[in-house]
DSSP file (Angstrom, degrees, kcal/mol; ACC not computed):
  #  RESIDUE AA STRUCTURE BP1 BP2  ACC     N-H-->O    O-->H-N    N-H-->O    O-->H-N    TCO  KAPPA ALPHA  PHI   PSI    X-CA   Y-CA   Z-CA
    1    1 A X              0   0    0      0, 0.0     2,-0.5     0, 0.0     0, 0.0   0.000 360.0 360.0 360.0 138.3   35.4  -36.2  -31.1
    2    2 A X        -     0   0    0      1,-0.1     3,-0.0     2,-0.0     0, 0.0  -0.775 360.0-165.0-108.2 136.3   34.1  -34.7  -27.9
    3    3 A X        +     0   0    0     -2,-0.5     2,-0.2     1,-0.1    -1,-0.1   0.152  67.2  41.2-125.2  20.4   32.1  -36.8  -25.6
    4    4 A X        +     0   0    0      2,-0.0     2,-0.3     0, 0.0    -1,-0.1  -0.961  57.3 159.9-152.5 160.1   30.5  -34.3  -23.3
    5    5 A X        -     0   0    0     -2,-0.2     2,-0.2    -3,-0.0    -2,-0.0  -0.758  29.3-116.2-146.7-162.9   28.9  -31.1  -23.7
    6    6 A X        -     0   0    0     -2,-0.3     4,-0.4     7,-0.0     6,-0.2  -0.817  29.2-110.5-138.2-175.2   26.6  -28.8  -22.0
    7    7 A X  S    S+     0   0    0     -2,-0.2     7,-0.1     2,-0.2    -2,-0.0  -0.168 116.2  62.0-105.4  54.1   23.1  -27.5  -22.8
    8    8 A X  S >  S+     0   0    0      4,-0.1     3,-3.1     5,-0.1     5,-0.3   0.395 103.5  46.2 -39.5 -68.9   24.9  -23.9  -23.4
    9    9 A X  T 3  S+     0   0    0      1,-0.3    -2,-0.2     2,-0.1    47,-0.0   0.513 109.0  57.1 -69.9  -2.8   26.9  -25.2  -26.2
   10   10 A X  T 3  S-     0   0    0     -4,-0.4    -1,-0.3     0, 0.0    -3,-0.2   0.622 108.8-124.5 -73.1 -33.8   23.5  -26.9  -27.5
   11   11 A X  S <  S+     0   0    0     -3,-3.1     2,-0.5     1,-0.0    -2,-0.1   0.102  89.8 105.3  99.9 -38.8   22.0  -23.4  -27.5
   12   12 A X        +     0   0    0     -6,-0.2     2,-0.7     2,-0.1    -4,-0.1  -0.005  34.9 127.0-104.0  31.5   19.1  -25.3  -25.1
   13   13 A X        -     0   0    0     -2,-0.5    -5,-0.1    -5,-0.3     3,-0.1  -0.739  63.6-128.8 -83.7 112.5   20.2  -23.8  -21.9
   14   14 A X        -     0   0    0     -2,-0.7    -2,-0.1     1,-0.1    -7,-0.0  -0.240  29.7 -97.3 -87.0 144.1   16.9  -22.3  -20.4
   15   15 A X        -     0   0    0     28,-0.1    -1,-0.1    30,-0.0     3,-0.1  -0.256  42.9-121.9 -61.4 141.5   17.2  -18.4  -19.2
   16   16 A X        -     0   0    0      1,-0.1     2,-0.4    -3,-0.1    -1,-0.0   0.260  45.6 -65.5 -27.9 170.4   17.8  -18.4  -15.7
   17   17 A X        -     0   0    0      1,-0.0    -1,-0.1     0, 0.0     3,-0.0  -0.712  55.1-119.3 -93.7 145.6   15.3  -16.5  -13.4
   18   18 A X        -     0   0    0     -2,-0.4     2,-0.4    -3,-0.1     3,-0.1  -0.181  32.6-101.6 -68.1 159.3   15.4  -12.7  -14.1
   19   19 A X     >  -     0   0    0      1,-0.2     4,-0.8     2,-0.0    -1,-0.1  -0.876  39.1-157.0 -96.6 129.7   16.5  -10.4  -10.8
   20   20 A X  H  > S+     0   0    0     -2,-0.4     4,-1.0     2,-0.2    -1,-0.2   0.818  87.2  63.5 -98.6 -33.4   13.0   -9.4  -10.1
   21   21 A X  H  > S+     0   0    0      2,-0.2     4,-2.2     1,-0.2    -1,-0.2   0.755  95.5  61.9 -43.8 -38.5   14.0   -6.5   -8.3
   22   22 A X  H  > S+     0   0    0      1,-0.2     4,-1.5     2,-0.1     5,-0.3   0.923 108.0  45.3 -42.1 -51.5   15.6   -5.0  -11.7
   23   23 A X  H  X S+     0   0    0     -4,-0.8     4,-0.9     2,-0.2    -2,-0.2   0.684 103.5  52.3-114.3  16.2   12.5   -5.0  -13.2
   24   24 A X  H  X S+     0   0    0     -4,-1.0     4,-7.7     2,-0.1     5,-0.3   0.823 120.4  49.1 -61.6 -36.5    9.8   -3.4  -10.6
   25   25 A X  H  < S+     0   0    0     -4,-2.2    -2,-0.2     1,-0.2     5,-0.2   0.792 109.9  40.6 -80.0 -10.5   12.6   -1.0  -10.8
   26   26 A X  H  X S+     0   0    0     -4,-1.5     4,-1.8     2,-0.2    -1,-0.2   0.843 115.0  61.3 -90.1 -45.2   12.7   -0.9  -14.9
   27   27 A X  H  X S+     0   0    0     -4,-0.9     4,-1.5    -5,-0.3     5,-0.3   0.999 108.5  40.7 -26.2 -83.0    8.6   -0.9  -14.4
   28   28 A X  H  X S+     0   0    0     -4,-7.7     4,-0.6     1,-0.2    -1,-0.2   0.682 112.1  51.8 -73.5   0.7    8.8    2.3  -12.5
   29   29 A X  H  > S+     0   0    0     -5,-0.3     4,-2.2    -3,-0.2     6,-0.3   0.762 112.9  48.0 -77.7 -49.9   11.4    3.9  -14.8
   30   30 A X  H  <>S+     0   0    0     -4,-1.8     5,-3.5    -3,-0.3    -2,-0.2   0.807 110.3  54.0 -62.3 -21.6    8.9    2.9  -17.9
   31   31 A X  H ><5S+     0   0    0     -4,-1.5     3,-1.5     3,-0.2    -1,-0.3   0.872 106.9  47.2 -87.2 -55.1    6.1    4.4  -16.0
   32   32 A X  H 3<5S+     0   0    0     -4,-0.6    -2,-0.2    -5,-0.3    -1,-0.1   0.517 108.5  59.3 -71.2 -11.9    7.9    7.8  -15.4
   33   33 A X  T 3<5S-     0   0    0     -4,-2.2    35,-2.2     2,-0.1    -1,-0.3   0.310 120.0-111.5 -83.2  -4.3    8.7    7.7  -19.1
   34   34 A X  T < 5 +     0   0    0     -3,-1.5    -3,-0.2     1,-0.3     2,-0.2   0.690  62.7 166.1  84.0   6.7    5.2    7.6  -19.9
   35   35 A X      < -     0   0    0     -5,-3.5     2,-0.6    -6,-0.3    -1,-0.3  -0.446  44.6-124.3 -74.4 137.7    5.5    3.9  -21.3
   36   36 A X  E     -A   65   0A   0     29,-1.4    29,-2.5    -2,-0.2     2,-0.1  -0.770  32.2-136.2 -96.1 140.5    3.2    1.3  -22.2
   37   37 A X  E     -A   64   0A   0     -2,-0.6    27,-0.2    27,-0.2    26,-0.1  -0.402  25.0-111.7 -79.0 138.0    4.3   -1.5  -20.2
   38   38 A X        -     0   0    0     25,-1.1     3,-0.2    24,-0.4    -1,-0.1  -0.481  21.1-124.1 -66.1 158.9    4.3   -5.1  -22.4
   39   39 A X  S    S+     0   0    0      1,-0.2     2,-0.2    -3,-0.1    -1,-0.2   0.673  89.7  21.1 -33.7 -42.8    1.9   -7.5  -21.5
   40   40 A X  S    S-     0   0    0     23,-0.1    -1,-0.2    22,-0.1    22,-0.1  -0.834  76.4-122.8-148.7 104.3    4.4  -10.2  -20.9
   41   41 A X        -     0   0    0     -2,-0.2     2,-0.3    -3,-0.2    20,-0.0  -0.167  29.5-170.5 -19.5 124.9    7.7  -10.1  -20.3
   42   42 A X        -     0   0    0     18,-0.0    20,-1.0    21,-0.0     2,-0.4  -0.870  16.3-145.0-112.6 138.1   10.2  -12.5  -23.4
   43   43 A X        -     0   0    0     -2,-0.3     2,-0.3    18,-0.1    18,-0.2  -0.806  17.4-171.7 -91.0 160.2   13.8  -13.1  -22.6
   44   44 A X        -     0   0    0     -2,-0.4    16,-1.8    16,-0.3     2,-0.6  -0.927  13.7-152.2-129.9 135.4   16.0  -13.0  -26.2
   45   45 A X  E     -E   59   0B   0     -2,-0.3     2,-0.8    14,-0.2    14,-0.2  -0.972   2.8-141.7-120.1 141.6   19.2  -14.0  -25.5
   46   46 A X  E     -E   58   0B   0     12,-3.1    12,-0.8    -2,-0.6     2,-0.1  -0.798  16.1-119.1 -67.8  87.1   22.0  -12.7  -27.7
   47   47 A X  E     -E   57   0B   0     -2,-0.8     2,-0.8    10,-0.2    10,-0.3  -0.122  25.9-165.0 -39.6 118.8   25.0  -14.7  -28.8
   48   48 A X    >   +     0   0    0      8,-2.9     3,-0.6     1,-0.2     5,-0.2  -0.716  16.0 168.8-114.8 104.9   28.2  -13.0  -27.6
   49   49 A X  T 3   +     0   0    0     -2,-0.8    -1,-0.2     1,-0.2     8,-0.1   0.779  64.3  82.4 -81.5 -22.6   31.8  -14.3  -29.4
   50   50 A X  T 3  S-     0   0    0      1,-0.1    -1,-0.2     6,-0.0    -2,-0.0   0.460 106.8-112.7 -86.9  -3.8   33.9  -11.8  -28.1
   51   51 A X  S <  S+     0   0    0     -3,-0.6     3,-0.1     2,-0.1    -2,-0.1   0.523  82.4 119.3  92.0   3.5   34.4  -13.3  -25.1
   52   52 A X        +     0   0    0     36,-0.1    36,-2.2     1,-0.1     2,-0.3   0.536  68.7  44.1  -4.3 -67.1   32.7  -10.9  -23.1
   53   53 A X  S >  S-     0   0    0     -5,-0.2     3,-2.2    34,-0.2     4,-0.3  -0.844  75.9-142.1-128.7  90.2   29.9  -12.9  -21.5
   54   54 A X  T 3  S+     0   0    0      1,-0.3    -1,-0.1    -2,-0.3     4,-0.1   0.561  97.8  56.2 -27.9 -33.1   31.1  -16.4  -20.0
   55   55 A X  T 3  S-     0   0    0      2,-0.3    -1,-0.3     1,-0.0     2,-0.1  -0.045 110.8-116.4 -88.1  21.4   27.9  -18.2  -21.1
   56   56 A X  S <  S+     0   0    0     -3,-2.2    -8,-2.9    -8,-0.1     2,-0.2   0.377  90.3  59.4  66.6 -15.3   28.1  -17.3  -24.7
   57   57 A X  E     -E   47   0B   0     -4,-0.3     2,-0.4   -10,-0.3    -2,-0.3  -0.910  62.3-153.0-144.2 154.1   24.8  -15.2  -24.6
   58   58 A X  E     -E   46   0B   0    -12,-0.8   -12,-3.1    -2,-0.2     2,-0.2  -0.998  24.4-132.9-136.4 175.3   23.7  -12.2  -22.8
   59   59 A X  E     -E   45   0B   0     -2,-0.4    26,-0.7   -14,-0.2     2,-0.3  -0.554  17.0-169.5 -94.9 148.0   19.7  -11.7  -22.1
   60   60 A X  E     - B   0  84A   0    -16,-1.8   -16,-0.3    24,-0.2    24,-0.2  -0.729  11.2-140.8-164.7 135.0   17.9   -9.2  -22.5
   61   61 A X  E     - B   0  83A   0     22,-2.9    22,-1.4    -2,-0.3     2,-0.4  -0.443   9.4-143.1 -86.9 127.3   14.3   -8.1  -21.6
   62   62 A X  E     +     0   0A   0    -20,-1.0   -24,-0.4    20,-0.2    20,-0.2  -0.414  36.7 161.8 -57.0  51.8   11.2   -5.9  -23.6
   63   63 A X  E     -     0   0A   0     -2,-0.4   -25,-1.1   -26,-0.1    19,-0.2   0.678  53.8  -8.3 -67.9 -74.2    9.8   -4.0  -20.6
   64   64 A X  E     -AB  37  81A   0     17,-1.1    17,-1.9   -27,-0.2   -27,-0.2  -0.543  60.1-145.8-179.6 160.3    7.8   -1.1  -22.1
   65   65 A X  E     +AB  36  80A   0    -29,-2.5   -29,-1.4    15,-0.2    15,-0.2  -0.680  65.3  11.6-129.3 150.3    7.0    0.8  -25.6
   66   66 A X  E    S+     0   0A   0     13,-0.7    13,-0.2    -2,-0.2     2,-0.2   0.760  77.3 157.2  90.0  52.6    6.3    4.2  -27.2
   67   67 A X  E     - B   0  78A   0     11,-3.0    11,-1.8   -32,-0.2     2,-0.2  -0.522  23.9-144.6-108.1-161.4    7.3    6.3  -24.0
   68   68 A X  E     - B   0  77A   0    -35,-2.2     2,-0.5     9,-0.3     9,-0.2  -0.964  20.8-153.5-162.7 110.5    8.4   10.1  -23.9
   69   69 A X  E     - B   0  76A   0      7,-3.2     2,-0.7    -2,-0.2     7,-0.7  -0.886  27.6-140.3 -99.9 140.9   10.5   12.7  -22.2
   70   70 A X  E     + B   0  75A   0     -2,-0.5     2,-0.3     5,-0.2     5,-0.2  -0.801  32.5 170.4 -91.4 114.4    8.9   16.2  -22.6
   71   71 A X  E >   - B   0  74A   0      3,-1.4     3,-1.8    -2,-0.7     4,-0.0  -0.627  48.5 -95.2-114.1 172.5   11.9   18.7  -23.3
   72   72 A X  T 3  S+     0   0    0     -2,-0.3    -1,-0.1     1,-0.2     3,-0.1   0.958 124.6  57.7 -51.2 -53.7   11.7   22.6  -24.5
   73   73 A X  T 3  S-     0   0    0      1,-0.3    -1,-0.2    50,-0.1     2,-0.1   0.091 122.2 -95.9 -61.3  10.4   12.1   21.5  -27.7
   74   74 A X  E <   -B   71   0A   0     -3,-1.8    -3,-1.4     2,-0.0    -1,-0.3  -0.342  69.1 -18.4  89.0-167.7    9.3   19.4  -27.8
   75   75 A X  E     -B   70   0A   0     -5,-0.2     2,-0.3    -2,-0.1    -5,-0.2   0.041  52.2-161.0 -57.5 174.5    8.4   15.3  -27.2
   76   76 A X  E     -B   69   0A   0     -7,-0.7    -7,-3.2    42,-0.1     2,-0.2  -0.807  28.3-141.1-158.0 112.6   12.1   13.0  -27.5
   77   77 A X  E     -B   68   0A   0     -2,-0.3    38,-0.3    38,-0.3    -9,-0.3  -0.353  19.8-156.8 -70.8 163.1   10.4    9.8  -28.1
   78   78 A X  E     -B   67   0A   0    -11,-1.8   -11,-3.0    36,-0.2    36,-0.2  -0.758   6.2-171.3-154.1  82.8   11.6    6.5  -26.6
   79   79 A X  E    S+     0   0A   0     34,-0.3   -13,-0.7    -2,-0.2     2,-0.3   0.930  70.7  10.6 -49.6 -41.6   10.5    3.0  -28.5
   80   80 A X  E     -BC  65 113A   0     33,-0.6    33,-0.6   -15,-0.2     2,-0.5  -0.977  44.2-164.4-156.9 168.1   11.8    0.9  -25.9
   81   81 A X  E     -BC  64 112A   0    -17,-1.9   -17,-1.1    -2,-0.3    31,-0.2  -0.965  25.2-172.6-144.6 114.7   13.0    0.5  -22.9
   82   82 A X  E     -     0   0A   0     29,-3.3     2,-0.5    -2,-0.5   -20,-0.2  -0.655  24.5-137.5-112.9 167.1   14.8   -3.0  -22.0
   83   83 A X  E     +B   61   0A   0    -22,-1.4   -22,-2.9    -2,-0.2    28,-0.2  -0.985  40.7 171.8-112.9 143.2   16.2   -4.5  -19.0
   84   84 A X  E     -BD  60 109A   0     25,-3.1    25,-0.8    -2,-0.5     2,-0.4  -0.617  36.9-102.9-132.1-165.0   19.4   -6.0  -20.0
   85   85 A X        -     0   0    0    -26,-0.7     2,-0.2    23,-0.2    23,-0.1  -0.971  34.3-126.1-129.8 153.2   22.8   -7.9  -18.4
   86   86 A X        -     0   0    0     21,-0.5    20,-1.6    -2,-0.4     2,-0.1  -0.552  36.6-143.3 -83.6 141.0   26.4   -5.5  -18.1
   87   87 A X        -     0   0    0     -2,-0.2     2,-0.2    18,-0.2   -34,-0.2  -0.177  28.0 -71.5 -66.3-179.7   29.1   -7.8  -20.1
   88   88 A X        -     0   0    0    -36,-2.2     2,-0.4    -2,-0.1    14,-0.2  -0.428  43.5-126.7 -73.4 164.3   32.8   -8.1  -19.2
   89   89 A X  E     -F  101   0C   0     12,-0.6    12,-2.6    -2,-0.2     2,-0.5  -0.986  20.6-130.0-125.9 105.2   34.8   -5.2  -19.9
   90   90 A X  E     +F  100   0C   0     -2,-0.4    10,-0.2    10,-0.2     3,-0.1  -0.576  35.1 169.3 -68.6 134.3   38.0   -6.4  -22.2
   91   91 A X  E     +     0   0C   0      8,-1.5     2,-0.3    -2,-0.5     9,-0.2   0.424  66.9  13.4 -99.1 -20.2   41.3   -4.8  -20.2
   92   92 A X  E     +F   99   0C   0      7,-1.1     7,-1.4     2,-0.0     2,-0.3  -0.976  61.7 177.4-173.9 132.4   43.9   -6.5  -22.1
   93   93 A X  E     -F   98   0C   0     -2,-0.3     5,-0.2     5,-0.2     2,-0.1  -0.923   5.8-178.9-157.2 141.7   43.9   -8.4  -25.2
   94   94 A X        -     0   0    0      3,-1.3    -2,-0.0    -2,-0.3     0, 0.0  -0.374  47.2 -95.1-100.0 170.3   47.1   -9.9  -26.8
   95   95 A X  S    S+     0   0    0     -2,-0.1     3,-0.0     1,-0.1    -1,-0.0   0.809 125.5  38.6-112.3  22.4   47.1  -11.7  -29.9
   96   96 A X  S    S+     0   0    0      0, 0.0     2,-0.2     0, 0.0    -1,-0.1   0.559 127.4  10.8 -65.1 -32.2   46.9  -15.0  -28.4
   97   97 A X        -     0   0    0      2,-0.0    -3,-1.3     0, 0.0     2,-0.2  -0.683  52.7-141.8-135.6-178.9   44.5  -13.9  -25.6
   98   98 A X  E     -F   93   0C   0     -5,-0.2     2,-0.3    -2,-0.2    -5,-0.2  -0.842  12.9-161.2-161.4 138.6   42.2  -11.4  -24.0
   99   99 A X  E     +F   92   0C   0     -7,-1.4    -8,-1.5    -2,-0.2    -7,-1.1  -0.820  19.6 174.0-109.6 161.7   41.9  -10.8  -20.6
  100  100 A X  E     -F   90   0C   0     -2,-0.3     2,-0.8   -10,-0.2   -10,-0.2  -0.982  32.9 -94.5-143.3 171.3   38.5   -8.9  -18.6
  101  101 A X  E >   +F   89   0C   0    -12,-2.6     3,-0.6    -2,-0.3   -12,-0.6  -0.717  26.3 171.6 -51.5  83.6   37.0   -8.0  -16.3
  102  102 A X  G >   +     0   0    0     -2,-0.8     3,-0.6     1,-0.2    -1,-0.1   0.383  57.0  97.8 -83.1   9.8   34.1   -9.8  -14.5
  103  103 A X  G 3  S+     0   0    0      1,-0.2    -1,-0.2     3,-0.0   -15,-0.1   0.880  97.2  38.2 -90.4 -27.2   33.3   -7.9  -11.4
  104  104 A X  G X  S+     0   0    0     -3,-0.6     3,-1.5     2,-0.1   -18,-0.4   0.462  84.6 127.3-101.6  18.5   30.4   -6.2  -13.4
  105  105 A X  T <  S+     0   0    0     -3,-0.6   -18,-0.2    -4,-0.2     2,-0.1  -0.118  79.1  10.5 -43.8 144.4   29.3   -9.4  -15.4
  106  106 A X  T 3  S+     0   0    0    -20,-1.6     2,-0.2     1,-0.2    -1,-0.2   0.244  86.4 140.2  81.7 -35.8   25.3  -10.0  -14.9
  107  107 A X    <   -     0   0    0     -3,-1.5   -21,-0.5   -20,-0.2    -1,-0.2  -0.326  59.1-103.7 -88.3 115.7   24.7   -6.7  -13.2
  108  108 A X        -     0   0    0     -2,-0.2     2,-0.3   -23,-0.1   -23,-0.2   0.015  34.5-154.9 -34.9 156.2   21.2   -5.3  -14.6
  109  109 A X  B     -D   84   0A   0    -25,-0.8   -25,-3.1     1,-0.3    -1,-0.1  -0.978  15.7-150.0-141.6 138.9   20.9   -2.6  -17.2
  110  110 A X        -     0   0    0     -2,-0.3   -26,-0.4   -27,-0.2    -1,-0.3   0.690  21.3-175.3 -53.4 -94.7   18.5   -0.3  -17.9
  111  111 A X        +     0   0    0    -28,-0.2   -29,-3.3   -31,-0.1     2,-0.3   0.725   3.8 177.6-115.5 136.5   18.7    0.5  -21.6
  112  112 A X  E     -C   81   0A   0    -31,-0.2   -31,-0.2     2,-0.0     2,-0.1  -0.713  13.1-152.7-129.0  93.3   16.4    3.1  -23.0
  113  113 A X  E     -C   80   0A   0    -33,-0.6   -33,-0.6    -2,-0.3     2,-0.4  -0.186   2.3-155.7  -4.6 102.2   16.5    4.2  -26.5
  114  114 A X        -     0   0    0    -36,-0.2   -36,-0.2   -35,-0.1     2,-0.1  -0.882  19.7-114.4-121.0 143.3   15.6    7.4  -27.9
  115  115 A X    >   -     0   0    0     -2,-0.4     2,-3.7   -38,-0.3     3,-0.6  -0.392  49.4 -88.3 -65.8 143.6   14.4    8.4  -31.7
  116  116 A X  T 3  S+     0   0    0      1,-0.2    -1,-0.1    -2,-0.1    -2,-0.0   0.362  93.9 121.6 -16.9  -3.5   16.5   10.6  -33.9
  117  117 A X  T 3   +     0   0    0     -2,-3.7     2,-1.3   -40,-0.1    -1,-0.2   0.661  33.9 113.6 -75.3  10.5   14.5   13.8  -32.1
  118  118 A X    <   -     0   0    0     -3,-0.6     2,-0.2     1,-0.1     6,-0.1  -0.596  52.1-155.3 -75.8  97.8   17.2   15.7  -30.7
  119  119 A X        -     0   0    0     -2,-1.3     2,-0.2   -46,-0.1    -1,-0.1  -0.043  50.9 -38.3 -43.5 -38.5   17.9   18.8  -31.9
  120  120 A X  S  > S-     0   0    0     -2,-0.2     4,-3.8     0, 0.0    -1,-0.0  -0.924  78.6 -64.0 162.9 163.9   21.2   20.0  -31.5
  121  121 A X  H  > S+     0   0    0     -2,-0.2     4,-0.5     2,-0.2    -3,-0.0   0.716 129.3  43.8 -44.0 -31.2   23.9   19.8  -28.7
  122  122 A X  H >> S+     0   0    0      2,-0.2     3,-1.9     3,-0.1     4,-1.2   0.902 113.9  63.0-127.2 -69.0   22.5   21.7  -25.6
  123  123 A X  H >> S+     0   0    0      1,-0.3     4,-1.4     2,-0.2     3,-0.6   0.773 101.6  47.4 -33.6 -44.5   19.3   19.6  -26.8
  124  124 A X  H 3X S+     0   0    0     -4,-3.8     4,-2.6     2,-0.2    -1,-0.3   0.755 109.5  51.1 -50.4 -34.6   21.1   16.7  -26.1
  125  125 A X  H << S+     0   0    0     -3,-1.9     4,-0.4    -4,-0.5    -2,-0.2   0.594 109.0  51.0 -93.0   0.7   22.2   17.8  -22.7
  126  126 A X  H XX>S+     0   0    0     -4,-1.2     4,-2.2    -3,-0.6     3,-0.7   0.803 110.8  49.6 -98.2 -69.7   18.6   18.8  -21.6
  127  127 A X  H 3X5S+     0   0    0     -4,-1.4     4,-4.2     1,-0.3     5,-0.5   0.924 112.7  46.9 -34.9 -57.9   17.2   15.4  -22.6
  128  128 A X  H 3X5S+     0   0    0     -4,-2.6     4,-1.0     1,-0.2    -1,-0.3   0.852 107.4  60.6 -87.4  -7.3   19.9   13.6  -20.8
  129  129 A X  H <>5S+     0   0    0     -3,-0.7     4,-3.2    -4,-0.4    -1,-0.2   0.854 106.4  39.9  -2.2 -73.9   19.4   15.7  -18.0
  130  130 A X  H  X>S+     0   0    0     -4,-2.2     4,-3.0     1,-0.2     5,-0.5   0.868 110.9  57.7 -87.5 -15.0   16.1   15.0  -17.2
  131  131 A X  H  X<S+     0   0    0     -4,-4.2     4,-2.0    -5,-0.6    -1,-0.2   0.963 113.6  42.7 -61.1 -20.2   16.5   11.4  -17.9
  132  132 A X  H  X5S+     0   0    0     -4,-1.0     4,-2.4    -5,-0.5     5,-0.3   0.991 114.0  49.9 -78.4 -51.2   19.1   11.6  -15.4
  133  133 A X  H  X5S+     0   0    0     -4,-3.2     4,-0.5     2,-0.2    -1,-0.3   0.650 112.2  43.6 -46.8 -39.1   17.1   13.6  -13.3
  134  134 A X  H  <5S+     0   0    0     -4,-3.0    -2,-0.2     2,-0.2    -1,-0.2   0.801 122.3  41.3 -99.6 -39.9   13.7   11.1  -13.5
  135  135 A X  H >X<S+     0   0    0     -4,-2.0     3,-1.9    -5,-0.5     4,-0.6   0.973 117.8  48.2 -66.9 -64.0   16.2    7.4  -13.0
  136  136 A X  H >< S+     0   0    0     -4,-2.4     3,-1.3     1,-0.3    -2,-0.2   0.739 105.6  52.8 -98.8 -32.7   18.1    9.4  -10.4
  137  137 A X  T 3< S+     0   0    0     -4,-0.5    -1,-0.3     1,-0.3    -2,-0.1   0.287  99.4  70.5 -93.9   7.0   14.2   10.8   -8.3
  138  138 A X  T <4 S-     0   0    0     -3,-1.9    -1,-0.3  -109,-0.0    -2,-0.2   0.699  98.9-146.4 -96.6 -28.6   13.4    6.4   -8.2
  139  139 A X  S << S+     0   0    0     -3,-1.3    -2,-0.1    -4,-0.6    -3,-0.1   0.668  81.7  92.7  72.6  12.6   16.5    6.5   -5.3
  140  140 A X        +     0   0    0     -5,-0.4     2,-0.3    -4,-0.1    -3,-0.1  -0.034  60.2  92.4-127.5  44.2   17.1    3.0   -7.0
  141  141 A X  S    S-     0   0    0     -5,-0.2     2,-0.4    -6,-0.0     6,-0.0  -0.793  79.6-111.5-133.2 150.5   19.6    4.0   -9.6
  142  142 A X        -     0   0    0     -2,-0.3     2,-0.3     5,-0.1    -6,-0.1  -0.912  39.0-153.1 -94.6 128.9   23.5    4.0   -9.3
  143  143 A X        +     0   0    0     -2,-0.4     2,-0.1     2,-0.0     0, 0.0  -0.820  39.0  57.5-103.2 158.4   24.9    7.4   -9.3
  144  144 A X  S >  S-     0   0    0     -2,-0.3     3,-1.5     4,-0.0     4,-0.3  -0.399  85.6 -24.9 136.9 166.6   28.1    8.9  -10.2
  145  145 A X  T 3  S+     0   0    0      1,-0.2    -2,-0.0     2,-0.1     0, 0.0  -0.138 121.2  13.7 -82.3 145.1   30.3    9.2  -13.1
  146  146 A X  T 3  S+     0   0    0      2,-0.4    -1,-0.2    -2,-0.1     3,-0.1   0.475  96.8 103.9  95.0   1.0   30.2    6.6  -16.0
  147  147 A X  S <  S+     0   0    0     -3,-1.5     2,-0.3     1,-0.2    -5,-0.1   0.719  79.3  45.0 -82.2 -19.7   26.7    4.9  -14.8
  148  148 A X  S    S+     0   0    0     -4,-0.3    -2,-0.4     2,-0.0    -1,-0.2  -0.999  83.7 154.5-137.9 145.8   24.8    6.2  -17.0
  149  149 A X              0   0    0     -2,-0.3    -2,-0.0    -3,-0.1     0, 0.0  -0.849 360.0 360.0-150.8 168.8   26.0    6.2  -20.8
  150  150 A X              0   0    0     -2,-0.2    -1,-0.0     0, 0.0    -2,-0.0   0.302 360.0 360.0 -98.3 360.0   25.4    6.3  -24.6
């Protein structure tokens, strides 16, 4: 019988405070997508088993709704757009263990979500284009390869 615990393993551990900078900048991403911005921020935290996110959960934030990139091919809709936290990255896993990575544990994420309207290949590579092109024109985006991803 165990005869301490923590409010993590209760589930009643209250989120932490959000990096505030993350989301002016997930604000002016949602804004250049043409989103309506929620009224009120909710955290949801996720339960994570894989060993992944040291705290058992990771968070993730609604910022904005029903936005839009305009392509050649017409609208590519976007239902939402969250700010979320990067996991560990398993490197090694045994079958006794698994080891990862933590150095990008925590570290905001955008994530923005687009409906089934993409068209074909070369449509796909003009959408993510200008999305690359409208995060990359805030100067508050990480550039370079493998920073932005499906």
């Amino acid at each position: 019988c165990s005869t301490s615990t923590c409010l993590v393993e209760l589930d009643e551990e209250p989120p932490r405070p959000i990096n505030q900078e993350a989301i002016g900048i997930a604000l002016e991403i949602s804004l250049l997508l043409k989103a309506k911005i929620i009224d009120e921020i909710q955290v949801m935290r996720k339960i994570v088993i894989d060993g992944s996110n040291v705290s058992g959960f990771q968070r993730t934030a609604l910022i904005a709704t029903d936005g839009y990139i305009e392509t050649s091919l017409g609208e590519v809709r976007i239902p939402v757009i969250c700010l979320e936290e990067e996991a560990a990255k398993k490197i090694k896993e045994t079958k006794d263990s698994a080891t990862y990575r933590l150095d990008r544990l925590g570290i905001p994420l955008i994530e923005i979500a687009t409906e089934p309207d993409i068209k074909n290949p070369e449509h796909a590579k003009e959408t993510a284009s200008l999305l690359g092109m409208i995060l990359r024109s805030t100067g508050k985006v990480k550039r370079g390869l493998g920073t932005i991803r499906q």
